[in-house]
N, C-alpha and C positions, 0 to 999 in steps of 0.2 A: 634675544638679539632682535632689532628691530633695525631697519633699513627699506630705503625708496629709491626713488631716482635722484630727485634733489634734495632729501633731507626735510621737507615742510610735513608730508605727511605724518614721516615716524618720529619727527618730533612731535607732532601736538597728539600721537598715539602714547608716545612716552610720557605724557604731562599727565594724562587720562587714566593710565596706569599706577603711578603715582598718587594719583589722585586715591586712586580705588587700594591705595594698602602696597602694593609690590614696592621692593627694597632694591631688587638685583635685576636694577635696567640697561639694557647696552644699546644706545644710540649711533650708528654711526653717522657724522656730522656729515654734511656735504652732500647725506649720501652716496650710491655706488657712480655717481658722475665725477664726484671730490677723489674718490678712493682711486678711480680707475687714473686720475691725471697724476697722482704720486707714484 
């Protein structure tokens, strides 16, 4: 599971990751700024 504040970091951590072979990635969008307004 990956998460930031706005989402910019852990997605382009997620891309990287991908990159390098991992299958089972969890991004949360918006990050925990998106998350906490839901």
């Amino acid at each position: 599971y990956l998460y930031c504040r706005s989402g910019g970091r852990s997605r382009k951590a997620a891309k990287i990751l991908a990159e390098m072979g991992f299958k089972e990635i969890y991004d949360l969008k918006g990050g925990y700024m998106a998350w906490e307004k839901q």
